[in-house]
LOKOLRO-90195 format. One record per residue: x, y, z negated of N, C-alpha, C, O in turn; residue in one letter; residue number from 1. Coordinates in pm, whole numbers. Layout:
REM LOKOLRO-90195
X, Y, Z, X, Y, Z, X, Y, Z, X, Y, Z, A, NUM
...
//
This chain:
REM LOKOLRO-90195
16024, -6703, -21449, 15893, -6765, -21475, 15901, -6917, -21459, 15826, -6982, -21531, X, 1
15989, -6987, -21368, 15979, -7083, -21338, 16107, -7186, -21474, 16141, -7305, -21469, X, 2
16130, -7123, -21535, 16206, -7161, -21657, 16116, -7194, -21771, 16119, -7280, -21860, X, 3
16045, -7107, -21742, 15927, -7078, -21883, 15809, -7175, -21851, 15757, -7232, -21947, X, 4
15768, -7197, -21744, 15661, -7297, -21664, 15721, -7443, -21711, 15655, -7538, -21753, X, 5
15842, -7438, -21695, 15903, -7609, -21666, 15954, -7611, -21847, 16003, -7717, -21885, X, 6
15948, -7559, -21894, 16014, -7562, -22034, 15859, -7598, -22089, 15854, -7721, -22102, X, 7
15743, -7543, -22122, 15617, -7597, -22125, 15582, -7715, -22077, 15518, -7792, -22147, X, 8
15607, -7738, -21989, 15544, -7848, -21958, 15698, -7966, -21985, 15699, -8081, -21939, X, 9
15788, -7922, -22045, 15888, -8012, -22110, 15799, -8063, -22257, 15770, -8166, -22318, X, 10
15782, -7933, -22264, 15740, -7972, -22451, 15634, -8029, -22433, 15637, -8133, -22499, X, 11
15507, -8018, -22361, 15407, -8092, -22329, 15410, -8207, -22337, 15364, -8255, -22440, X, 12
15456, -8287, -22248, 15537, -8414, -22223, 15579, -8483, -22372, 15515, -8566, -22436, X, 13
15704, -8423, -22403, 15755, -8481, -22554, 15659, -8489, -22655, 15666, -8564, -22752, X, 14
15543, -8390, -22627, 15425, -8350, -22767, 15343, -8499, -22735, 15313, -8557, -22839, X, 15
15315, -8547, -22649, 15218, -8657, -22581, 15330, -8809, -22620, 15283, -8910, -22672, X, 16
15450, -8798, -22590, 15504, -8925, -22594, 15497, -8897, -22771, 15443, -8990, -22830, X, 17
15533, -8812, -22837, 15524, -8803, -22997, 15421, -8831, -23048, 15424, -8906, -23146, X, 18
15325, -8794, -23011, 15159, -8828, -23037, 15126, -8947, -23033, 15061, -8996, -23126, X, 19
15164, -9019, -22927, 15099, -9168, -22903, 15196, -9209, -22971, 15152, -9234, -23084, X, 20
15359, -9239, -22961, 15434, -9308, -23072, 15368, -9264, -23223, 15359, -9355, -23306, X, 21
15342, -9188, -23244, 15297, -9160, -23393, 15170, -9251, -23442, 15172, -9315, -23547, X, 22
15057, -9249, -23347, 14948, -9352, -23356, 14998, -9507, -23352, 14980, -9594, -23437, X, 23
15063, -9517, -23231, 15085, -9693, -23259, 15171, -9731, -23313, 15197, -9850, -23300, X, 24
15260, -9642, -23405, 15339, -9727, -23530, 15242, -9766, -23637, 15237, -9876, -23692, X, 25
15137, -9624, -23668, 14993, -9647, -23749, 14959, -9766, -23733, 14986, -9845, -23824, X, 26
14893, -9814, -23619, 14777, -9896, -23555, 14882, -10022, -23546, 14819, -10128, -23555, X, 27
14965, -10034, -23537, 15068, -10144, -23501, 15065, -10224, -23606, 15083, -10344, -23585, X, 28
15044, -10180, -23737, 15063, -10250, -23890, 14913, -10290, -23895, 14881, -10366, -23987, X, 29
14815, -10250, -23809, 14672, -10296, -23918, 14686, -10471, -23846, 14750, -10505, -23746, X, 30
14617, -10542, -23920, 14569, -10668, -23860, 14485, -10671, -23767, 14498, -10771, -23697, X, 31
14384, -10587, -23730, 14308, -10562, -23619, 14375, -10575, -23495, 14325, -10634, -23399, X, 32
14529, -10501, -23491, 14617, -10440, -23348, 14609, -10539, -23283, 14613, -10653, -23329, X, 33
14596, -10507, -23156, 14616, -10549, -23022, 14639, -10496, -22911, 14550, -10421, -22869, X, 34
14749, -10512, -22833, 14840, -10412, -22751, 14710, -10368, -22675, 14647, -10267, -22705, X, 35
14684, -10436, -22594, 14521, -10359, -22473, 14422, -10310, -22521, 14350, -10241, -22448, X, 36
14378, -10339, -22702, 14301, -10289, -22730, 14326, -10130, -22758, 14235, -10047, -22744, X, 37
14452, -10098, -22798, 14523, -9961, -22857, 14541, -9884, -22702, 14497, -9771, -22681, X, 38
14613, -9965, -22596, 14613, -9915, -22495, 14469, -9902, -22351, 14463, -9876, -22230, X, 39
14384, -9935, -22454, 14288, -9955, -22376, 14179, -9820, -22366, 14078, -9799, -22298, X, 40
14239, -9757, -22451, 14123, -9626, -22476, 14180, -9510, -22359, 14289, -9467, -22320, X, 41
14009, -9486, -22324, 14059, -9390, -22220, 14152, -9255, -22289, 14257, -9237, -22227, X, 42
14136, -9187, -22372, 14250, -9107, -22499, 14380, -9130, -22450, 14451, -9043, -22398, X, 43
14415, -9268, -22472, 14596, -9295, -22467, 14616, -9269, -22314, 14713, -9199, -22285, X, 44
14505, -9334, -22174, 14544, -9349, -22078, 14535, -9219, -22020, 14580, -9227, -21906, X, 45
14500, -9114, -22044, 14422, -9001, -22002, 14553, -8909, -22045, 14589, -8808, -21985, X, 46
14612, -8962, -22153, 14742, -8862, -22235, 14864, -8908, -22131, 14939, -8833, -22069, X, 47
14862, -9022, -22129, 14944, -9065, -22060, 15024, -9044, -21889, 15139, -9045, -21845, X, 48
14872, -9022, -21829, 14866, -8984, -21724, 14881, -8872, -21706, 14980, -8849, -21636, X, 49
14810, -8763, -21748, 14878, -8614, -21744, 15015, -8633, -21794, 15092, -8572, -21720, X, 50
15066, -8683, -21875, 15221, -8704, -21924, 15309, -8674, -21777, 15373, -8580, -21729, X, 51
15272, -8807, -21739, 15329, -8868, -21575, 15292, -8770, -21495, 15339, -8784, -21382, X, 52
15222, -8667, -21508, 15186, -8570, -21372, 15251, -8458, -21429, 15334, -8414, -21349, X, 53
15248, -8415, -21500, 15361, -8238, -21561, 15500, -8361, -21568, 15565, -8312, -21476, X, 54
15563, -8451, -21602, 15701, -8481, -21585, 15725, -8498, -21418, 15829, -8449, -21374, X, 55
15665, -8541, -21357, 15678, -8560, -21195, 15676, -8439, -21087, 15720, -8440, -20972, X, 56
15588, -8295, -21184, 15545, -8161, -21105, 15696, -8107, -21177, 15769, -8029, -21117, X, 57
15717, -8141, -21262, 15869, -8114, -21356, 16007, -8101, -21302, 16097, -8019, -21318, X, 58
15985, -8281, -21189, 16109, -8274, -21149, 16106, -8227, -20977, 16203, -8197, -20906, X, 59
15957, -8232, -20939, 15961, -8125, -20806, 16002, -8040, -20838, 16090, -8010, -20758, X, 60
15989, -7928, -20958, 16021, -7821, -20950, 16129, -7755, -20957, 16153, -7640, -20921, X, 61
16226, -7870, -21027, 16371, -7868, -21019, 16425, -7853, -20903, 16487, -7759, -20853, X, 62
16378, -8018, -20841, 16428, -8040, -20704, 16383, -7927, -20568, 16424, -7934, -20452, X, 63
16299, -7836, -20620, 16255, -7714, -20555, 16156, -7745, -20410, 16149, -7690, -20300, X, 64
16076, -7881, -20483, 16002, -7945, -20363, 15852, -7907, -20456, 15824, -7929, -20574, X, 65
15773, -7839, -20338, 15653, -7767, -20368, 15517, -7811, -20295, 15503, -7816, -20172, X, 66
15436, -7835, -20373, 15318, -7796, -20267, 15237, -7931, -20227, 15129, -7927, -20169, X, 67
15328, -8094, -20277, 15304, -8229, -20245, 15186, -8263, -20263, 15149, -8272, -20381, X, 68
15086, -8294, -20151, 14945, -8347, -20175, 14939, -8412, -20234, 14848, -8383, -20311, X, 69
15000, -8536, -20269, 14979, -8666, -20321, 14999, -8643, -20472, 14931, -8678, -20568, X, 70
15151, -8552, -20460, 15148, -8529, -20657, 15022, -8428, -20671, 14933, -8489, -20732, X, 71
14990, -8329, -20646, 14855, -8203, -20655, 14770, -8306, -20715, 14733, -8307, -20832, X, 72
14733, -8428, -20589, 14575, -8528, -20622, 14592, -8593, -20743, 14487, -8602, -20807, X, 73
14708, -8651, -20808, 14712, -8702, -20913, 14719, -8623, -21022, 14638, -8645, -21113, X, 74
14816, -8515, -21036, 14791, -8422, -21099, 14653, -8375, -21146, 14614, -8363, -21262, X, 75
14569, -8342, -21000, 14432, -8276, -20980, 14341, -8390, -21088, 14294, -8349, -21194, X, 76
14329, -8501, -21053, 14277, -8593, -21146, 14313, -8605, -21270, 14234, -8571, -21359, X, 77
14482, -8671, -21312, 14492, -8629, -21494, 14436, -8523, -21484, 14380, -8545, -21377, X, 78
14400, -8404, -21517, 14326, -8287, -21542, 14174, -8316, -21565, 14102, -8260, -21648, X, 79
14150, -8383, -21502, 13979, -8430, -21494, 13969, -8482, -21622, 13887, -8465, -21712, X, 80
14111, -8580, -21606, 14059, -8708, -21688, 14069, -8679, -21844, 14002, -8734, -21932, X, 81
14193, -8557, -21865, 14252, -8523, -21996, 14128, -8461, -22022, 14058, -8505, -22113, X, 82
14078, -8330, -21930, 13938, -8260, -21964, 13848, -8341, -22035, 13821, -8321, -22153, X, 83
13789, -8451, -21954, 13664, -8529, -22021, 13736, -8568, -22159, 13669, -8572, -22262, X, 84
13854, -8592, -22161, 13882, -8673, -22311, 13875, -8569, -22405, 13853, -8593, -22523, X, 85
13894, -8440, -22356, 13845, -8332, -22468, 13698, -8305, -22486, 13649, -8287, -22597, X, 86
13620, -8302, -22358, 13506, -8244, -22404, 13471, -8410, -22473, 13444, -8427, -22591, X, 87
13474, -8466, -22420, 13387, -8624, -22493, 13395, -8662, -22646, 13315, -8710, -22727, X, 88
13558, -8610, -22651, 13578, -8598, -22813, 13535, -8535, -22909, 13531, -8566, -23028, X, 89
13493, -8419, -22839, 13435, -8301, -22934, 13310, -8266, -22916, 13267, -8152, -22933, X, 90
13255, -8350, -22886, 13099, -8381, -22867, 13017, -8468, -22900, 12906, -8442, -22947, X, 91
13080, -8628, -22872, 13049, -8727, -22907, 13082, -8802, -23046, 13018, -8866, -23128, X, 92
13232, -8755, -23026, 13339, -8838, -23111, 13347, -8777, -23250, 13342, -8851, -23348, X, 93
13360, -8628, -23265, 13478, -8570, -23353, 13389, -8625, -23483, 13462, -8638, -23581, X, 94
13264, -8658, -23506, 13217, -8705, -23651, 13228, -8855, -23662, 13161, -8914, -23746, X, 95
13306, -8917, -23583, 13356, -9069, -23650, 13464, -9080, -23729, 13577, -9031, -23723, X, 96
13413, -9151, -23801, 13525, -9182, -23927, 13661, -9287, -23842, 13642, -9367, -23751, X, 97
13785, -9254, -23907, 13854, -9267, -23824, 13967, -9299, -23913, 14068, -9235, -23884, X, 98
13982, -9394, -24030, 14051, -9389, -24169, 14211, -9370, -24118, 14290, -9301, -24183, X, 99
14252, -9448, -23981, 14398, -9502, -23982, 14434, -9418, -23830, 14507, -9468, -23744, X, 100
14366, -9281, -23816, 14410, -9209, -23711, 14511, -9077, -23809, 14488, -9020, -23916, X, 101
14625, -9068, -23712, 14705, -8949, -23746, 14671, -8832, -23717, 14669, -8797, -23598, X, 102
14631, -8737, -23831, 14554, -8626, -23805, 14623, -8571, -23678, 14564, -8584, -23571, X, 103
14774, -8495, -23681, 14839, -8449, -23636, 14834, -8459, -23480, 14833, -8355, -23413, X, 104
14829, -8601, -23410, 14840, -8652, -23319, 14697, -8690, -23234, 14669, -8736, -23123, X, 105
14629, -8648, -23342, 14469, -8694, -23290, 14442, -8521, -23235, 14354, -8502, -23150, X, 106
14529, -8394, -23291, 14467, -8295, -23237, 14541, -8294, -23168, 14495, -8201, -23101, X, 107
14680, -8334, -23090, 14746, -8295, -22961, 14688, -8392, -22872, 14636, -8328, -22780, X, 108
14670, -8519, -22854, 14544, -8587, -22783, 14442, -8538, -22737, 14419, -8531, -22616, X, 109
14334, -8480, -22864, 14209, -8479, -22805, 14177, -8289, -22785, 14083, -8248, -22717, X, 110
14258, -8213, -22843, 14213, -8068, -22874, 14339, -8013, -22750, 14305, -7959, -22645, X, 111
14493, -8040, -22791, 14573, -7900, -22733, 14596, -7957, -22595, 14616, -7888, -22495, X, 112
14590, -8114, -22600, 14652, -8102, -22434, 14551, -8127, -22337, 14596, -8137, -22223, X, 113
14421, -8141, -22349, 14341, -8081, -22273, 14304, -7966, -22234, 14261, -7939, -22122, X, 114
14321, -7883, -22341, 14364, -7724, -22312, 14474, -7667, -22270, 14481, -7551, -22228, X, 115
14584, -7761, -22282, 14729, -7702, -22190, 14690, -7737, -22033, 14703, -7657, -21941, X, 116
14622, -7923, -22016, 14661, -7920, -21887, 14572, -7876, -21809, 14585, -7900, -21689, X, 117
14438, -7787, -21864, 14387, -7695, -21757, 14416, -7580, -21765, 14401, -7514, -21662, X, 118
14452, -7531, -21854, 14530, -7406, -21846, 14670, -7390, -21708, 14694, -7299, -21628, X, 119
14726, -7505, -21730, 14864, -7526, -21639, 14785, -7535, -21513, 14836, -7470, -21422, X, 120
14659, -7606, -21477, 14655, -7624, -21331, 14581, -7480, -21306, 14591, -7457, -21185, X, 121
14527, -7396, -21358, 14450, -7289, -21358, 14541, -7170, -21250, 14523, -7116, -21141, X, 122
14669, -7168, -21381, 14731, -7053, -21358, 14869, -7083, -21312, 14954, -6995, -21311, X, 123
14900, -7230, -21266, 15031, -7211, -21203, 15011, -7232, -21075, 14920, -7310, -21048, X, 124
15061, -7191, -21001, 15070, -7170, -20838, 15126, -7335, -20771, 15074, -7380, -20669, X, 125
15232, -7408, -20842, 15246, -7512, -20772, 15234, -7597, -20724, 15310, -7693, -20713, X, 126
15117, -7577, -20679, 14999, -7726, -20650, 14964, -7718, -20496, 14979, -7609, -20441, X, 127
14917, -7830, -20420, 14855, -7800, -20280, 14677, -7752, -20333, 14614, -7765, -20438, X, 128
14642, -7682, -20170, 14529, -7714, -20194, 14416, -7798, -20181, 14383, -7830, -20067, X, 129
14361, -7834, -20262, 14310, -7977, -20252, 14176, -7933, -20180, 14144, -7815, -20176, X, 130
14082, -8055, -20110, 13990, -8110, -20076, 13876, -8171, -20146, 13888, -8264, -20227, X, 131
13775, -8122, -20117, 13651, -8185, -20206, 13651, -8335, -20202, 13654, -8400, -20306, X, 132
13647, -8393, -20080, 13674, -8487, -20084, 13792, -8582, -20130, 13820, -8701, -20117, X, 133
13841, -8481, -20186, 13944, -8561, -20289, 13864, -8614, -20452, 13910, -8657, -20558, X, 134
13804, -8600, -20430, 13679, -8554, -20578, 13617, -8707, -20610, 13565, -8760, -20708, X, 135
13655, -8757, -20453, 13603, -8936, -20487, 13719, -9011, -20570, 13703, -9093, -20661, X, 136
13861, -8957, -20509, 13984, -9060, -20630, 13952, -8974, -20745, 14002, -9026, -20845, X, 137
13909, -8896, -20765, 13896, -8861, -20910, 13817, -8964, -21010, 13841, -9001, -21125, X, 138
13717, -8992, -20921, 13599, -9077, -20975, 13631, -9216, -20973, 13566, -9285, -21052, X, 139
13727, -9282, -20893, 13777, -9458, -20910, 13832, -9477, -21027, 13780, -9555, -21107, X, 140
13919, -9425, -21048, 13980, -9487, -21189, 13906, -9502, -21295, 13897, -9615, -21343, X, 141
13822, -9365, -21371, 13718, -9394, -21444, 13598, -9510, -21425, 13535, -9576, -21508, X, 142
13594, -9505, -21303, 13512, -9625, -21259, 13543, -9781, -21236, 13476, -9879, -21205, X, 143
13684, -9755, -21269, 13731, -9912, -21292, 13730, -9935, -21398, 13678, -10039, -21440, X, 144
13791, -9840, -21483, 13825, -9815, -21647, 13653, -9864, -21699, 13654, -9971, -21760, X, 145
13558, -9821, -21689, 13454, -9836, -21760, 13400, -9985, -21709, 13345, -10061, -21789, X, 146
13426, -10034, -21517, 13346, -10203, -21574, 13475, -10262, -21643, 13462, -10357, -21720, X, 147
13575, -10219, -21623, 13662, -10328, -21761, 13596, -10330, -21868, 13564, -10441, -21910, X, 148
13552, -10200, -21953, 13501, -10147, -22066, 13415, -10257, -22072, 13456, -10354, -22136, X, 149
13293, -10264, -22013, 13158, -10329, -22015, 13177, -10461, -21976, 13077, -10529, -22001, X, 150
13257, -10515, -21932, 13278, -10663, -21925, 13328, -10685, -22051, 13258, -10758, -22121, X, 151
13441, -10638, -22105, 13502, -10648, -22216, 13398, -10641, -22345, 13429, -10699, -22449, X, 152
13276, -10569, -22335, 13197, -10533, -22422, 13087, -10609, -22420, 13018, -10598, -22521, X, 153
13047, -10685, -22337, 12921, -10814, -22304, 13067, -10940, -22328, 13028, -11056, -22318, X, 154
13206, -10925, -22354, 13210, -11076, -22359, 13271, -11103, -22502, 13221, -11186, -22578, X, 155
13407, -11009, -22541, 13460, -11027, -22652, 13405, -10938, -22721, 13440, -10949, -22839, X, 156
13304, -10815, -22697, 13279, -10752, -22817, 13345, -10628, -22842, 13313, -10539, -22921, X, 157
13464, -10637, -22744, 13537, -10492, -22796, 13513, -10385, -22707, 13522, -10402, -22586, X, 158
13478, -10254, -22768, 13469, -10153, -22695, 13541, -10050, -22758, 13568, -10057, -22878, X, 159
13582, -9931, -22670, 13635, -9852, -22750, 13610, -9735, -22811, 13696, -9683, -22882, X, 160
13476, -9674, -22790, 13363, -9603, -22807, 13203, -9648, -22848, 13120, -9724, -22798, X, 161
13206, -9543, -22992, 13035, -9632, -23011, 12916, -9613, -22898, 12818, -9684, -22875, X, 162
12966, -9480, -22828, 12863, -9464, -22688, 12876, -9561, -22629, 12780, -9557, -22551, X, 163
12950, -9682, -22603, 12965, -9769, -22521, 12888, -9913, -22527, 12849, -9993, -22442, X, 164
12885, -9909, -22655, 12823, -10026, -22737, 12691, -10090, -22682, 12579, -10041, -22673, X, 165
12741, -10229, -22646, 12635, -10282, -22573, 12456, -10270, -22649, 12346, -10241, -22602, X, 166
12518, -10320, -22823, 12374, -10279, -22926, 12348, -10193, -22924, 12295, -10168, -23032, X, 167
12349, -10072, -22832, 12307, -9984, -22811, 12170, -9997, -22717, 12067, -9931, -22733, X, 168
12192, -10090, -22625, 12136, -10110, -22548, 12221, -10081, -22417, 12316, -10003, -22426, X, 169
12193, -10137, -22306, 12230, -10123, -22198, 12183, -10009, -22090, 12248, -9981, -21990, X, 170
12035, -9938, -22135, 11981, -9859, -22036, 12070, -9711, -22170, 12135, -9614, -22132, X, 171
12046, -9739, -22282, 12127, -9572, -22329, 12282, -9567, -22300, 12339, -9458, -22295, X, 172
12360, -9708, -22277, 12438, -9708, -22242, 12505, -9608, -22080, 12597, -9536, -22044, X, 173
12383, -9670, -22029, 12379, -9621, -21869, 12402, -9466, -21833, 12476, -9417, -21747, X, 174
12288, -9384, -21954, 12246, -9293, -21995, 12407, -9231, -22012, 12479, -9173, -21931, X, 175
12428, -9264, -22135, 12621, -9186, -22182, 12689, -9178, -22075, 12760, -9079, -22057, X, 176
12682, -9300, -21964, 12832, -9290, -21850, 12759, -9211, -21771, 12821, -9105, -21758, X, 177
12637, -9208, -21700, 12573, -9150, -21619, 12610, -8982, -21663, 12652, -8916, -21569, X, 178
12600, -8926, -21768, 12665, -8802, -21807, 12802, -8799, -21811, 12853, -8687, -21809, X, 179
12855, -8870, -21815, 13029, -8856, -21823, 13044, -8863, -21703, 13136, -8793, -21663, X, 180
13009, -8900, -21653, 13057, -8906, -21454, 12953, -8790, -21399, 12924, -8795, -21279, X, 181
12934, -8754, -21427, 12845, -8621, -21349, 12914, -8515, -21410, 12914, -8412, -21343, X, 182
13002, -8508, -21572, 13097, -8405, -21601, 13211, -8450, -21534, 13281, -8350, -21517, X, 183
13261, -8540, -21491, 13400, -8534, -21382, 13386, -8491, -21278, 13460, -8418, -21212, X, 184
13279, -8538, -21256, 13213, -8479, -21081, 13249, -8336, -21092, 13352, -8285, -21049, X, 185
13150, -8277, -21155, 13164, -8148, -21199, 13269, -8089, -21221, 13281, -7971, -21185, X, 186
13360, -8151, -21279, 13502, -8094, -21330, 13575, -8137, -21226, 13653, -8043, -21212, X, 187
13598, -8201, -21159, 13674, -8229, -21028, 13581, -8080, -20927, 13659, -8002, -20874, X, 188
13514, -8067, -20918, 13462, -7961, -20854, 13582, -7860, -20908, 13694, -7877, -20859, X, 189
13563, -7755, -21007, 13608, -7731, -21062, 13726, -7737, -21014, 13748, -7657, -20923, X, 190
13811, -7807, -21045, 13954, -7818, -21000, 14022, -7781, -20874, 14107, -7697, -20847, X, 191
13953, -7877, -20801, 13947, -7827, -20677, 13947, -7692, -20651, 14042, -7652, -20585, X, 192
13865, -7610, -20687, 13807, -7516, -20641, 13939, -7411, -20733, 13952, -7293, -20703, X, 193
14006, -7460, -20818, 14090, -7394, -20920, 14261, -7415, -20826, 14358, -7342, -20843, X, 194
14255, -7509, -20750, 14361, -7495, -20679, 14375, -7374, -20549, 14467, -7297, -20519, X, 195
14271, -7392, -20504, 14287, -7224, -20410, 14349, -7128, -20505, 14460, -7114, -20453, X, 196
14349, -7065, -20594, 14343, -7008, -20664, 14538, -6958, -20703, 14600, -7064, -20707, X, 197
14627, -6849, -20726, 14723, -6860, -20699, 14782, -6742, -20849, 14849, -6642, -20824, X, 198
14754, -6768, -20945, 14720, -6625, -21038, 14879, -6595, -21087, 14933, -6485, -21101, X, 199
14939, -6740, -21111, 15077, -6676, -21127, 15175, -6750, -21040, 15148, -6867, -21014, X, 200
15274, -6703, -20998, 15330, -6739, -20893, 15490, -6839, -20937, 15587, -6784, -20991, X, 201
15486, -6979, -20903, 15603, -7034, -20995, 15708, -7088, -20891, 15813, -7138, -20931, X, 202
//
């Protein structure tokens, strides 16, 4: 089992570094590109980060070191964070026109690996068990990530979501994050509560 666990979350990994190389060779040619702006979307950072947490639970598992709070909490969070980038996408997002996105890579982004990496924390056993109060680092990063967003969006204009958009106004603005952080909340609940939990044994 533990062949079959770590071989998944091999291909996982390679599917995410293939995905994002596939977009920013795209995005790299338009005249628009700009490295922070491409790397600035929660999407890339959210892919990224689960990346870094199944390659790191990857090589514990080699090294036959189990159970690490500190990898679990980061882990426990990419999961949050990949989650929201699925549900947000397919709620908010999936009817924006999107001329110079790679179909291919836009569904391992926003559709399969949010569904792999809660599937993986669901049903694999190798995780500690976490603390509710772990549920607050879940919530910093997004919460740094978004006043960058909104400074960035009251000064140069760029945002990376039309929910974000200052001409939106600032109180519907409030409105969109105020729901996106009450689904992490929620989904960090969730998680948490998914690490007790021991269904297959790795």
């Amino acid at each position: 089992m533990r062949i079959i666990v770590n071989s998944l979350r091999l291909i996982a990994v390679i599917a995410v570094v293939a995905a994002i190389l596939a977009q920013w060779l795209v995005s790299s040619k338009l005249d628009s590109y700009l490295f922070w702006n491409f790397f600035g979307y929660f999407t890339i950072q959210s892919n990224i980060m689960i990346a870094l947490a199944l390659a790191a639970t990857l090589v514990a598992s080699v090294q036959r070191k189990r159970g690490a709070v500190g990898l679990s909490v980061f882990r426990g969070a990419s999961t949050v964070y990949i989650a929201t980038t699925g549900i947000v996408y397919n709620t908010l997002l999936v009817s924006v026109d999107v001329q110079t996105s790679v179909q291919w890579s836009n569904d391992v982004l926003h559709k399969i690996m949010p569904v792999y990496a809660v599937l993986d924390w669901l049903l694999f056993s190798d995780r500690a068990r976490l603390l509710f109060r772990h549920i607050w680092w879940f919530l910093l990063y997004p919460a740094v990530w978004l006043v960058v967003i909104l400074i960035r969006g009251a000064t140069d204009g760029w945002v990376p979501y039309p929910f974000l958009d200052p001409d939106l106004g600032y109180g519907v603005v409030a409105l969109y994050c105020l729901g996106v952080a009450v689904f992490i909340a929620l989904m960090g609940v969730l998680v948490v509560g998914m690490s007790r939990l021991r269904i297959v044994k790795v």
